[in-house]
PADREN-341287 format. One record per residue (C-alpha): z, y, x; residue number from 1. Coordinates in steps of 0.001 Angstrom, whole numbers, plus 524288, in hexadecimal, padded with zeros to 5 digits. Layout:
     c3     c2     c1   nr
      Z      Y      X  NUM
...
//
This chain:
     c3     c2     c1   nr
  80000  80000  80000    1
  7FC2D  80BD9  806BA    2
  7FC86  8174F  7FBA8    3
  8081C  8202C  7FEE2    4
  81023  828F8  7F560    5
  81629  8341E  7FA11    6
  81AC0  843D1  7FC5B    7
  80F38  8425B  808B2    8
  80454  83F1F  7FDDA    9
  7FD3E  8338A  7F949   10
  7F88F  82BB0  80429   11
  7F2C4  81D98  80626   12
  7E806  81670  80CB9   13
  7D9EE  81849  8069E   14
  7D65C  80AE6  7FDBD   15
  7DC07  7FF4F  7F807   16
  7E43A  7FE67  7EB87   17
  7E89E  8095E  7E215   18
  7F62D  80CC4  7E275   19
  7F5DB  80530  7F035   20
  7ED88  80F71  7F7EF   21
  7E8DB  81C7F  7F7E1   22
  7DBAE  81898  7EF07   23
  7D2A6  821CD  7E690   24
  7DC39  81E4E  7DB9B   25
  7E7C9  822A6  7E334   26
  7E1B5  82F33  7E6EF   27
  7DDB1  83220  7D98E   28
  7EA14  82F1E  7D4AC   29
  7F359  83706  7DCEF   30
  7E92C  8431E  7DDB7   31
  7E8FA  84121  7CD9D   32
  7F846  84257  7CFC9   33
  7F9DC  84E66  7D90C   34
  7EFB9  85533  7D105   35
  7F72F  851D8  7C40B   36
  8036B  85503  7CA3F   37
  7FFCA  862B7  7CF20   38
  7FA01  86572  7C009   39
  8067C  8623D  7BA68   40
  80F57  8679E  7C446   41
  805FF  8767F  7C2F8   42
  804E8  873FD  7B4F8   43
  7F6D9  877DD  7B67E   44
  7E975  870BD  7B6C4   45
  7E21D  878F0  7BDB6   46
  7E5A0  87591  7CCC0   47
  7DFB2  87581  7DA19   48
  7E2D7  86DD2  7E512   49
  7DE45  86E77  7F320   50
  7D989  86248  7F97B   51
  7D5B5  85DEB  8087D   52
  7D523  85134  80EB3   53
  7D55C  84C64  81B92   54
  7C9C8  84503  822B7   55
  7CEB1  836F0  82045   56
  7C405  82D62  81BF1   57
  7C879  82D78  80DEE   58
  7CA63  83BB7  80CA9   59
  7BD54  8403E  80565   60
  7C08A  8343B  7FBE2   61
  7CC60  837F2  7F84B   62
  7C8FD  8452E  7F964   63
  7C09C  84251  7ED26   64
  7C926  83A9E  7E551   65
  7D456  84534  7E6D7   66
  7C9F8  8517C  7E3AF   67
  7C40B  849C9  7D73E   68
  7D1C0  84481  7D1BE   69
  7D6AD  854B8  7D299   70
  7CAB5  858E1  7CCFF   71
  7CC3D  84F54  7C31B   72
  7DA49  854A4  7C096   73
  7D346  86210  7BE8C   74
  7D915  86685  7CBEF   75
  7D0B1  86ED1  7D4A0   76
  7CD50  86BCA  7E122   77
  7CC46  8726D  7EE70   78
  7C82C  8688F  7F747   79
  7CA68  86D15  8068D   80
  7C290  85FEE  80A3E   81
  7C5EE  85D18  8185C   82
  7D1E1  861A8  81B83   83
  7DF4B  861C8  81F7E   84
  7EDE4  85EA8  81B11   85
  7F30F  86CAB  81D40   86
  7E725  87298  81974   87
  7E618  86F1E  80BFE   88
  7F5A6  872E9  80D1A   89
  7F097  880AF  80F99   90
  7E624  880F5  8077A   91
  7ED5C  87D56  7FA4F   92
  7F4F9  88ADB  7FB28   93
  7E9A2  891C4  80024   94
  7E11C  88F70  7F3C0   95
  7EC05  88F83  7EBAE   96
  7E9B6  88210  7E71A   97
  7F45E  87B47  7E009   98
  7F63A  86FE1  7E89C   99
  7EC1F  86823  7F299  100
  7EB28  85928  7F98A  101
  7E99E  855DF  803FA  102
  7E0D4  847AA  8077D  103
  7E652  84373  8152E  104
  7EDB6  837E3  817F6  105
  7F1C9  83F98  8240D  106
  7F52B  83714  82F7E  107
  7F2BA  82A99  82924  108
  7E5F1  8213B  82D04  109
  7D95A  82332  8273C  110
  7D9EA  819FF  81A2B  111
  7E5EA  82326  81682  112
  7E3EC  82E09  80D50  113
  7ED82  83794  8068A  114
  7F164  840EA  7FB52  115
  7F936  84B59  80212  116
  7FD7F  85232  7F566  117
  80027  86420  7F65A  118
  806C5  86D29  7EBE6  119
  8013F  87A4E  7E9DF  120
  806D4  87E93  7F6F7  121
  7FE3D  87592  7FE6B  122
  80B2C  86D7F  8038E  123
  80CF6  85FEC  7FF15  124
  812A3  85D85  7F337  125
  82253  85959  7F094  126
  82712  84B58  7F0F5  127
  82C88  84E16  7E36C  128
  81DED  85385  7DE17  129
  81803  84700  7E639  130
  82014  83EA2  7DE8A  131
  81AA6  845D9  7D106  132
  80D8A  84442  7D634  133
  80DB3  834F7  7D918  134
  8155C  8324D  7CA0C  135
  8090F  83A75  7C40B  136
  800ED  82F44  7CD17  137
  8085F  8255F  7CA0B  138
  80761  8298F  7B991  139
  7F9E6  82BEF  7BB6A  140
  7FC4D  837FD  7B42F  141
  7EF32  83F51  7B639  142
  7E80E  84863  7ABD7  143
  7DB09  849FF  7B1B7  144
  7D391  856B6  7AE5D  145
  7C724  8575D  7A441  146
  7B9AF  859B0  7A80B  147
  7BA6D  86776  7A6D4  148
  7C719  869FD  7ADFD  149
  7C413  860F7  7B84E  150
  7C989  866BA  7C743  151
  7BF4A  87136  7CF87  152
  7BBD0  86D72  7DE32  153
  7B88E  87512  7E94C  154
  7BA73  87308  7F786  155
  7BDC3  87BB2  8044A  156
  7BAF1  87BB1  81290  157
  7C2A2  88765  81598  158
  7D0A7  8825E  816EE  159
  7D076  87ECF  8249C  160
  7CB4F  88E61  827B8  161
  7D7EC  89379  81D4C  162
  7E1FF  888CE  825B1  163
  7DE43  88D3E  83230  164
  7DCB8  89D58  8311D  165
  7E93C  89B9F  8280D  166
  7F039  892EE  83472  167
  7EB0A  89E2C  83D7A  168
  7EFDD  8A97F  8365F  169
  7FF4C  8A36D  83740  170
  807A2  8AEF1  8405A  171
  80A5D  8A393  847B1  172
  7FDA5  89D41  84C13  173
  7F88E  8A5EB  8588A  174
  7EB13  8A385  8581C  175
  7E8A3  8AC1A  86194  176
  7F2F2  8A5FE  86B85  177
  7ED51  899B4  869AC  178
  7DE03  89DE1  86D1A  179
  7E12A  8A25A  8784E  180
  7E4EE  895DD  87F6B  181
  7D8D5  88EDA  879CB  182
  7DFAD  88259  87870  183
  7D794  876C8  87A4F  184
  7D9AE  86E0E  86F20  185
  7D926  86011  86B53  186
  7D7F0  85C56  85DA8  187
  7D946  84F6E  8572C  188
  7D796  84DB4  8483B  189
  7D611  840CA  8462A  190
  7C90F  843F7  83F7F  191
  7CDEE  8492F  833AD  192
  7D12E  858C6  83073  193
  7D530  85C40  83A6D  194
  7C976  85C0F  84216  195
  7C426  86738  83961  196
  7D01C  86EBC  8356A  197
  7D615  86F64  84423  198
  7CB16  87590  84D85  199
  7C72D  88059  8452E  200
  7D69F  8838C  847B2  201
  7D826  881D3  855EE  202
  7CB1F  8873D  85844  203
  7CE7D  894B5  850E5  204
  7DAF2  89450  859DB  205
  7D1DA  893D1  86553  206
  7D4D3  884DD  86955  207
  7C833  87C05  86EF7  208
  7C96D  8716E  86542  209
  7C586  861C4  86C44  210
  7C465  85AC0  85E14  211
  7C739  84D0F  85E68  212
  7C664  84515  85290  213
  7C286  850E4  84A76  214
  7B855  84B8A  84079  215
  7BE59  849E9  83467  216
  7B880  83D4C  82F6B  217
  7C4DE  8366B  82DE3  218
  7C26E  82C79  83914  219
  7D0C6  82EC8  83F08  220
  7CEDE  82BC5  84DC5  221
  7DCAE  8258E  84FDD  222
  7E89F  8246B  846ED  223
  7E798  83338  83F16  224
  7F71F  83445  84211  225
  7F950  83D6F  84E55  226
  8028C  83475  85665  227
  800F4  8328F  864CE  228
  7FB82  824CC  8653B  229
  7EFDB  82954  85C52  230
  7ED23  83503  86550  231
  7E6DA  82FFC  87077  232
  7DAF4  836D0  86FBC  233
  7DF2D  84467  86E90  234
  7E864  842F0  87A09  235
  7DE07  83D4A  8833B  236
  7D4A8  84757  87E53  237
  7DEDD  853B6  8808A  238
  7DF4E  85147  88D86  239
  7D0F9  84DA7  8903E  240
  7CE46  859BB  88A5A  241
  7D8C3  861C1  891FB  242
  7DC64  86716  884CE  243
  7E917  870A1  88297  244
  7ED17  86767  8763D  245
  7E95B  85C97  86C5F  246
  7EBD2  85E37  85E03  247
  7EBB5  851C5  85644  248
  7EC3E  85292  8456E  249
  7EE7F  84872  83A14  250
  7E241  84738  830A7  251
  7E81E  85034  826DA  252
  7EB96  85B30  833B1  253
  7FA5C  85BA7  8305F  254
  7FFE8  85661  83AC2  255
  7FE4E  85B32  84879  256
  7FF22  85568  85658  257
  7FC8B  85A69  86310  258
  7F9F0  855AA  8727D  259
  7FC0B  85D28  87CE8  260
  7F3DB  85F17  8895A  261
  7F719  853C0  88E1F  262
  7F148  84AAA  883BA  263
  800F3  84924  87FCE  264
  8068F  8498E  87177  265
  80E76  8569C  86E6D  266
  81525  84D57  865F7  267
  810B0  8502B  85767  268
  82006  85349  85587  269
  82102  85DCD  85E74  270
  8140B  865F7  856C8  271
  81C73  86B68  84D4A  272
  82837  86CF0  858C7  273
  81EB3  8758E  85F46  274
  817CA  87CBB  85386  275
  82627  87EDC  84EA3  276
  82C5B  8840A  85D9F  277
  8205C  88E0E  85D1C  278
  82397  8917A  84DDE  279
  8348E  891BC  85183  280
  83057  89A62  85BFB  281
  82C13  8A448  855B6  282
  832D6  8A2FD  848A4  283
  8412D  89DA2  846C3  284
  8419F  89503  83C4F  285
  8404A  88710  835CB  286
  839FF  87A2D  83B6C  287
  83817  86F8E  83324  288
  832BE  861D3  83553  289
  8365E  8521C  83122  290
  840E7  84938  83393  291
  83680  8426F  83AF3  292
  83343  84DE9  843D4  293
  83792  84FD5  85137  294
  844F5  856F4  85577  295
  83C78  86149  85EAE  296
  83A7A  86792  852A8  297
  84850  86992  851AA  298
  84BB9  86D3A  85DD6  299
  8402E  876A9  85FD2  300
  84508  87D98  853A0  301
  85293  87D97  8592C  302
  84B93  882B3  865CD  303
  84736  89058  85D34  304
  85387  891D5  856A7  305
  84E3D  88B44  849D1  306
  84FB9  88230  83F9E  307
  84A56  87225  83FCF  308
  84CAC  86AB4  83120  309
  8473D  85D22  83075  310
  84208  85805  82252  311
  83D05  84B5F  81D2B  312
  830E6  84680  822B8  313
  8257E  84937  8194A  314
  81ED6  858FC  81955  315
  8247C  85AAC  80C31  316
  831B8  85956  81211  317
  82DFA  861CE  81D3E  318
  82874  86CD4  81468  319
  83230  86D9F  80A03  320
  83C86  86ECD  816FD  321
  833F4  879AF  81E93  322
  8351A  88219  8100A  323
  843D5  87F42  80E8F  324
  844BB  88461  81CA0  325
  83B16  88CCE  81C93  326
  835A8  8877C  82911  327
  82CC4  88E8F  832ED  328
  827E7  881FF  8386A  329
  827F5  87341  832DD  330
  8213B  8664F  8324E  331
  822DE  858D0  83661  332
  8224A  85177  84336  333
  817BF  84B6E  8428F  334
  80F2F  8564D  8450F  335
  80E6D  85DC8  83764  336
  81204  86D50  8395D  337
  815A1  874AE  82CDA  338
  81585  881FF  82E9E  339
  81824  88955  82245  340
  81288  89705  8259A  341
  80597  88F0F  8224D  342
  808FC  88474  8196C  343
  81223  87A67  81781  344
  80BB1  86F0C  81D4D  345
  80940  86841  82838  346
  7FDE7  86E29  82F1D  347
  7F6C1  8697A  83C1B  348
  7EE67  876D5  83C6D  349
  7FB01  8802C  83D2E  350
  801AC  87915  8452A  351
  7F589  87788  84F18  352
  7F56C  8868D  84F08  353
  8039F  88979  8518B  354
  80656  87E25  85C30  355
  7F920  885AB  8634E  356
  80013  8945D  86091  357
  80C75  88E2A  866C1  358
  80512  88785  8729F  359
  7FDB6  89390  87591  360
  80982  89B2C  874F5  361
  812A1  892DD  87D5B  362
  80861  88FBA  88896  363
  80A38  882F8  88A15  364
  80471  87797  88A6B  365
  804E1  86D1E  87D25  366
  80D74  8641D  88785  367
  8157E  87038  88CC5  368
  8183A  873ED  87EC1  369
  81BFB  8675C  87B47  370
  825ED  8628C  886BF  371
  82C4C  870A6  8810C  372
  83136  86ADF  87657  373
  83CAB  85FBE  876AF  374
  83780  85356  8794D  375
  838F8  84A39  86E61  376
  8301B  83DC9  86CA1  377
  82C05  83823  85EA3  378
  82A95  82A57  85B46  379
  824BD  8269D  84FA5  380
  822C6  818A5  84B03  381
  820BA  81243  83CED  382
  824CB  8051F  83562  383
  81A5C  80006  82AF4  384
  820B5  7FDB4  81D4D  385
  81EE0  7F122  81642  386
  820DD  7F03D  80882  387
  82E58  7E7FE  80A48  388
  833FC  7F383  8131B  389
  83F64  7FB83  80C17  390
  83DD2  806B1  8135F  391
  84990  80E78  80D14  392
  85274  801EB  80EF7  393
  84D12  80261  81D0E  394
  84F06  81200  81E4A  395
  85C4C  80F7F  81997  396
  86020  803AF  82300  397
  85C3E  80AF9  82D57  398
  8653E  81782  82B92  399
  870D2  80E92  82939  400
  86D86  80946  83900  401
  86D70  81686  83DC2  402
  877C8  81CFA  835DB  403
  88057  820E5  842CA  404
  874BF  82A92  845D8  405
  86F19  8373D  84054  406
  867EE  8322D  833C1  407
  85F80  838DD  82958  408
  85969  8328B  81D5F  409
  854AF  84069  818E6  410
  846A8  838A9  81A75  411
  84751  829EA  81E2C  412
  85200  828EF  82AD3  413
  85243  831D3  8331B  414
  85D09  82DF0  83FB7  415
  85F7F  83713  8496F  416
  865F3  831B5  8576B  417
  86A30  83B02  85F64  418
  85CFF  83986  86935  419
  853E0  835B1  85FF2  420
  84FC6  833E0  8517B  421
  84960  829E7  84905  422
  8427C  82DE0  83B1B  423
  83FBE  8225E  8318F  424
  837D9  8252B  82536  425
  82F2C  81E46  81CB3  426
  82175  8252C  81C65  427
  81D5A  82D3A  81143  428
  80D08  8298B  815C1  429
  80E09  81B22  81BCB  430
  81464  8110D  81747  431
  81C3F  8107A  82510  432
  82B28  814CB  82907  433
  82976  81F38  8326C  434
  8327C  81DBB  83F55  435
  8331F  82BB8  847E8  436
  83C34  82C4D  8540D  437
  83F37  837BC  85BE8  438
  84373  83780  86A17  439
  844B6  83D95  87812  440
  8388E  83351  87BEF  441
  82FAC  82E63  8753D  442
  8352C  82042  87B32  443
  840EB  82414  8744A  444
  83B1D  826A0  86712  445
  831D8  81B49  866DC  446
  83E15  812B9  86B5B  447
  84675  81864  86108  448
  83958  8151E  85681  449
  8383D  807D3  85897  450
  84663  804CF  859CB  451
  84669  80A44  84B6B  452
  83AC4  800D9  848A3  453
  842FB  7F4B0  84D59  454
  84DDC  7F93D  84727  455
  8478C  7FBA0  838FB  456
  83FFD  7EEF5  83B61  457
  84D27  7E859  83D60  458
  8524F  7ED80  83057  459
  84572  7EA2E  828FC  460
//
């Protein structure tokens, strides 16, 4: 079974069995659903959403299905096409559209597609509204519109141009500081969106751009999720190419990671530690990121005489955290920077721009920048679920055999040692528990990992 409910969306592999996958029926059913919901929730027919995919295999059939089942609602459609996640985010507010979606399984492999689901905003909608939306699915309680009232369509090619000049015009992005060290760049974008959405940026900040894997056709080169064992290409090419950085990007261009001059990992933890040291800098203030993320964060906020809160994992969480504290900077470790003078959501393209304004303003190298920062080293493993796994009775075991340490269960377990950390949760997008470790090596934290593997497999 491979269809997954849940505040990220509605996500599943492409094919199969209804109910079991994500198949035409599915994606009728749960667009049918959002598109209901939003009518009911507005009290009004007469609604437009905005809608961009990325440039997985399956997108421009889904892409369909989704467009004809709103139109069939009598919703009107704006249809971005080719696009990405915090795009559309940007767009829904900017055309004052009452909600958008977003078609992007984001990291997953290519027979994975998604429903990413935004209110009015453009930020992804409430656990509590994502639990209306799947009981109107699960009703089938759809009123489809009559001939006459059917939903208009009409597509744009401009959002990437709006994204970037609005990125550009932030007090915070030096555009100017940035052109003039004409940063030779390395781009990887695992032939999806961002191959099209990222060099028009870097090039209006003056960068020479070295594409690789920039044709969006949906063909991802290697695994689509920016971890160092899928990255081998980019950090061979960096330093073939003598270039000043590498910027790597999910499918969907939310989350971010970087390689220094050396053909090295920056560590896709430490892009929001640096985005958020240049931000704390020059502002006081709030940082925000997961119970996942790493404790530079923390201490880098301590460094500027600032705040660090840690939510749940999930960019809900995150968001609704950032407001409460009315963050300057926020986002989650694995790369995503949220930076609400733009939008609330995590966005590659902002987050490319103010790691460059901070680089060019420091004069340092990507490595010189990075051993800056504390050194902490993430591990991050998985466990596959089988259907006979209790994972909450596991969850559960497992804080009763640590309960002489630091514990949370604000979000699965959470145990804090006094070197190091583990973070168990069950995923909200795979059917897998999630394992993170944080330590002073990376030895340590992949040590720490699997002991926590042997351990669970022992209670199992």
């Amino acid at each position: 079974m491979s269809l997954i409910k849940s505040i990220s969306g509605i996500r599943g592999t492409i094919g199969g069995k209804v109910d079991d996958n994500l198949t035409p029926v599915d994606v009728v059913k749960f667009t049918a659903a959002f598109g209901s919901w939003l009518q009911k929730n507005k009290n009004k027919k007469d609604l437009t959403l905005v809608i961009g995919r990325d440039a997985r295999i399956s997108g421009a059939m889904v892409n369909s299905l989704v467009t004809a089942t709103l139109q069939g609602l009598g919703i009107n459609v704006v249809d971005l096409g080719l696009s990405t996640t915090p795009t559309v985010e940007v767009m829904v507010p900017e055309l004052n559209a009452d909600g958008g979606i977003i078609l992007t399984a984001s990291h997953n492999p290519k027979q994975w597609n998604a429903l990413k689901l935004l209110n009015e905003k453009g930020e992804f909608i409430s656990g509590e509204n994502g639990a209306e939306v799947l009981k109107i699915a699960e009703n089938e309680d759809f009123e489809f519109a009559e001939v006459d009232n059917l939903g208009k369509y009409e597509t744009r090619d401009d959002a990437f141009d709006i994204h970037i000049r609005k990125i550009l015009d932030l007090p915070m992005v030096d555009a100017d500081a940035v052109k003039a060290k004409k940063f030779k760049v390395v781009l990887d974008a695992v032939n999806s969106t961002g191959g099209i959405s990222l060099p028009p940026l870097l090039e209006k900040l003056g960068c020479e751009v070295i594409k690789l894997y920039c044709e969006p056709n949906g063909q991802f080169p290697h695994n689509p999720e920016p971890l160092k064992e899928h990255l081998t290409d980019i950090c061979e090419l960096v330093k073939k190419e003598n270039a000043d950085l590498g910027i790597v990007v999910d499918p969907d261009v939310d989350r971010l990671a970087l390689i220094d001059e050396k053909g090295e990992m920056f560590g896709e933890e430490y892009t929001l530690v640096a985005v958020a040291d240049y931000l704390l800098k020059n502002k006081n203030g709030v940082a925000i990121s997961n119970l996942s993320s790493s404790r530079a964060l923390r201490d880098v906020a301590q460094k500027h005489n600032s705040e660090y809160f840690a939510s749940a994992v999930g960019e809900v969480n995150v968001v609704n955290l950032m407001k409460e504290k009315n963050a300057v900077i926020g986002g989650e470790g694995n790369g995503g920077i949220i930076y609400p003078d733009l939008h609330y959501g995590r966005d590659s393209l902002v987050g490319i721009a103010l790691f460059l304004t901070h680089l060019a303003k420091e004069n340092k190298t990507v490595s010189e920048m990075r051993d800056s920062y504390p050194a902490y080293f993430m591990g991050k493993k998985k466990i596959e679920l089988t259907p006979e796994i209790d994972v909450d009775s596991l969850l559960t075991k497992m804080e009763k055999e640590y309960q002489n340490e630091q514990v949370s269960t604000v979000d699965g377990v959470k145990i804090d040692f006094a070197e190091n950390w583990v973070h168990l949760r069950k995923s909200n997008t795979e059917p897998i528990i999630r394992i993170y470790t944080e330590a002073k090596s990376q030895e340590e934290a992949d040590k720490l990992g699997d002991d926590i593997i042997a351990k669970i497999k022992s209670l199992i």
